[in-house]
C-alpha positions in Angstrom: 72.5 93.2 128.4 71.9 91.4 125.1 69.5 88.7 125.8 69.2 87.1 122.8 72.5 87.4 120.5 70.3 85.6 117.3 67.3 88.1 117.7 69.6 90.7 118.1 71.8 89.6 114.9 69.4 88.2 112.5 68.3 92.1 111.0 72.0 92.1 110.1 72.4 88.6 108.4 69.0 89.8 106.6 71.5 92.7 105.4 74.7 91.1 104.7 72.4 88.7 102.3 70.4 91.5 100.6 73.8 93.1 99.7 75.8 90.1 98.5 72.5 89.7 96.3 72.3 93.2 95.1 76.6 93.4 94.9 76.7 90.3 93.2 74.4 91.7 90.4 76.1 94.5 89.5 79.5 92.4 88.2 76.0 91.1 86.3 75.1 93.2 84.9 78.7 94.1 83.3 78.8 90.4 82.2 75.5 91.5 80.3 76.8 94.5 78.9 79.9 92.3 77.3 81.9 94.6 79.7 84.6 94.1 82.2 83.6 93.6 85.4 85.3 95.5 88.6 83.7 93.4 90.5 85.4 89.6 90.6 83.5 88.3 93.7 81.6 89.0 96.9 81.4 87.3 100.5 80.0 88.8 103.6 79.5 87.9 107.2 78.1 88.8 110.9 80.2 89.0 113.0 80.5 86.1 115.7 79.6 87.1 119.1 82.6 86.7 120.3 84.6 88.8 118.4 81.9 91.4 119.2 82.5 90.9 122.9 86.1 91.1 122.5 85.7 94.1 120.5 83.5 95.4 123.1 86.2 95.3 125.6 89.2 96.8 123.6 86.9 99.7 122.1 85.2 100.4 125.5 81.9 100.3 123.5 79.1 100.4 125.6 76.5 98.1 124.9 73.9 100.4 124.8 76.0 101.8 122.3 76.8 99.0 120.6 74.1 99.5 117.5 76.0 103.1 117.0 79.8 102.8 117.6 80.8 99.2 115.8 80.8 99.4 112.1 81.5 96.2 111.4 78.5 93.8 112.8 77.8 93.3 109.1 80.8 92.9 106.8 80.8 93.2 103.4 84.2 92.1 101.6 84.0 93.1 97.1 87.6 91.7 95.6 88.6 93.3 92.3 90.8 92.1 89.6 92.9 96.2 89.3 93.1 99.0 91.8 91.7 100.9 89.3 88.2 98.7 89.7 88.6 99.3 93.6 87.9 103.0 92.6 85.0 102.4 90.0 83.4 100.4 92.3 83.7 103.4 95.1 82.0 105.4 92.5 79.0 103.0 91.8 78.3 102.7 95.5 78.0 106.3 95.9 75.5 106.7 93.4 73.0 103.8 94.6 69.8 104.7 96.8 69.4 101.8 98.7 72.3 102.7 101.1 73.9 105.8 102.6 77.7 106.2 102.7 78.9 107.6 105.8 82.3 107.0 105.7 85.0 106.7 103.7 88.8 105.4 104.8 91.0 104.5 101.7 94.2 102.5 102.6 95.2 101.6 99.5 96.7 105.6 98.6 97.6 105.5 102.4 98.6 102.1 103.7 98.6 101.0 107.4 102.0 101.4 109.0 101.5 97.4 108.9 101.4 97.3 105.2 97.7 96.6 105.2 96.2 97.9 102.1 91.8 98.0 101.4 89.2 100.8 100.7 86.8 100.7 103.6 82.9 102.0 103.4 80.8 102.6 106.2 77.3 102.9 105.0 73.6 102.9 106.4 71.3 100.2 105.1 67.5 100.3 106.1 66.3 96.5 106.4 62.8 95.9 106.1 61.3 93.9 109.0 57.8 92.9 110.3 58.4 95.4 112.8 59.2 97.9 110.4 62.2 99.6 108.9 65.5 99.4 110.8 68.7 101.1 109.6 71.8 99.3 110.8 75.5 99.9 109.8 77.6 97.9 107.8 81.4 97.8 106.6 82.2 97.4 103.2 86.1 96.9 102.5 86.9 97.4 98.5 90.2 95.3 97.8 92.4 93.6 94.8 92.6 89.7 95.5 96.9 90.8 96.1 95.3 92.4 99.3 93.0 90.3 100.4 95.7 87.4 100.5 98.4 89.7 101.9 95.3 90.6 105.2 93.9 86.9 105.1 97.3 86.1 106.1 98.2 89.2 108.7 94.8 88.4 110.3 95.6 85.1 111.0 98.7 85.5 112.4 97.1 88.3 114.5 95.1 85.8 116.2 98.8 83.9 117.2 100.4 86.6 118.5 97.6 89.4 119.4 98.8 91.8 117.4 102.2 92.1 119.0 104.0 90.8 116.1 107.6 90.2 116.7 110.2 92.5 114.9 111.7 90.7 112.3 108.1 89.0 111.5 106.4 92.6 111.5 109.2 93.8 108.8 108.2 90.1 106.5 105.1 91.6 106.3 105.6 95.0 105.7 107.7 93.9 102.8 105.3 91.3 101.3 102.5 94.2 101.6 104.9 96.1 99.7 105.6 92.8 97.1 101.7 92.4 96.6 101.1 96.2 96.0 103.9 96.3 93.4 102.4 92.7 92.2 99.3 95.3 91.5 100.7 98.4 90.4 102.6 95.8 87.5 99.1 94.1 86.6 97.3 97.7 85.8 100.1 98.3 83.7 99.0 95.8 81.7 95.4 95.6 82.0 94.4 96.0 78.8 95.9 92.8 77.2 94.9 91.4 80.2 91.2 92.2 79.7 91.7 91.3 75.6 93.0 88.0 76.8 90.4 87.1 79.0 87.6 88.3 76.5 89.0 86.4 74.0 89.2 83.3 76.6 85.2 83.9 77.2 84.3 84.2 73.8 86.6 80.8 73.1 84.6 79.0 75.9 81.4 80.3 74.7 81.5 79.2 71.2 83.0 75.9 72.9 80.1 75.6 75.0 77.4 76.3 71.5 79.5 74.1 69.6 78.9 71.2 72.0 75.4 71.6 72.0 74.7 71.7 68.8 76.7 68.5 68.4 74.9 67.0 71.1 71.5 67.9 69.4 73.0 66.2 66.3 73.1 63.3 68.0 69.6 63.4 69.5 68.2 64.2 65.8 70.4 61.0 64.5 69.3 58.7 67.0 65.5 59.8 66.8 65.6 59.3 62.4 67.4 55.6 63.7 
């Protein structure tokens, strides 16, 4: 039996904050490069002991087993602006070091019979500890912000009605899945006035920004000759 559930968590918090760091610095580094970024925001999270319990239970994960056979202790969530980014980011991952893909399950080219769309990445991440090195899995799901609406929503209502969704409710879903994915498809149509519209809108807010501070070291250099 798990004695202690915050020993026994705390080399995967240690993970899910090292990645949000390094995943967070890749969108960056783009910024840097004056390019667009496929990366719009991160968020991660361990997963509560409860859930893990529950999960144990409906998996028939053994507890021994438990450090093998659930994914998802650590969970990493990347939202992109295009599904096009979902895929560059997919690329990027599988060329870093610092983690090892295991598994790869894209639901966006082959949706859930619920509708639920998301690219999800099992990898192997070694954290360093004062015990030494300990490699622990973690979940990384790849998604547009249409999707992650569409399962914020669905996973709620999951809680209501575990699972068991009622017909005409199930088919509300399936066809707002469909709405958001089409909501997508019609946004990478026009991605690239899109992207010319928001560099324009960061280069506007950037000279807005110099422009106010030269002005308001004007007025420092006025009132210091006063």
């Amino acid at each position: 039996m798990v004695e202690d559930w915050r020993h026994f968590l705390l080399p995967y918090q240690q993970a899910v904050d090292e990645l949000k760091i390094k995943l967070r610095g890749m969108r960056k580094q783009f910024q840097d490069l004056n390019q667009h970024a496929p990366i719009e925001f991160v968020t991660g999270r361990v997963k509560p002991v409860d859930s893990i319990k529950e999960k144990m239970v409906r998996r028939h994960i053994e507890e021994d087993r438990l450090e093998q056979d659930m994914q998802d202790i650590a969970g990493l969530r990347i939202m992109c602006q295009f599904v096009e980014d979902i895929y560059q980011v997919v690329d990027l991952l599988r060329k870093r070091s610092d983690m090892t893909i295991l598994e790869e399950r894209d639901y966006i080219s082959s949706a859930k019979p619920s509708g639920y769309r998301s690219y999800h990445i099992v990898i192997e991440y070694p954290v360093q500890l004062v015990t030494g090195e300990k490699k622990l899995l973690a979940e990384i799901q790849v998604r547009t912000l249409a999707m992650n609406f569409w399962a914020t929503i669905e996973h709620s209502l999951n809680y209501k009605y575990q699972g068991e969704f009622p017909k005409e409710l199930s088919a509300r879903l399936q066809r707002s899945a469909e709405a958001a994915f089409k909501l997508d498809n019609e946004m990478s149509e026009i991605r690239e006035e899109i992207q010319e519209a928001q560099n324009l809108f960061s280069y506007g807010k950037s000279n807005a920004w110099t422009s106010q501070e030269h002005s308001d070291q004007e007025q420092q250099d006025d009132s210091g000759q006063k």
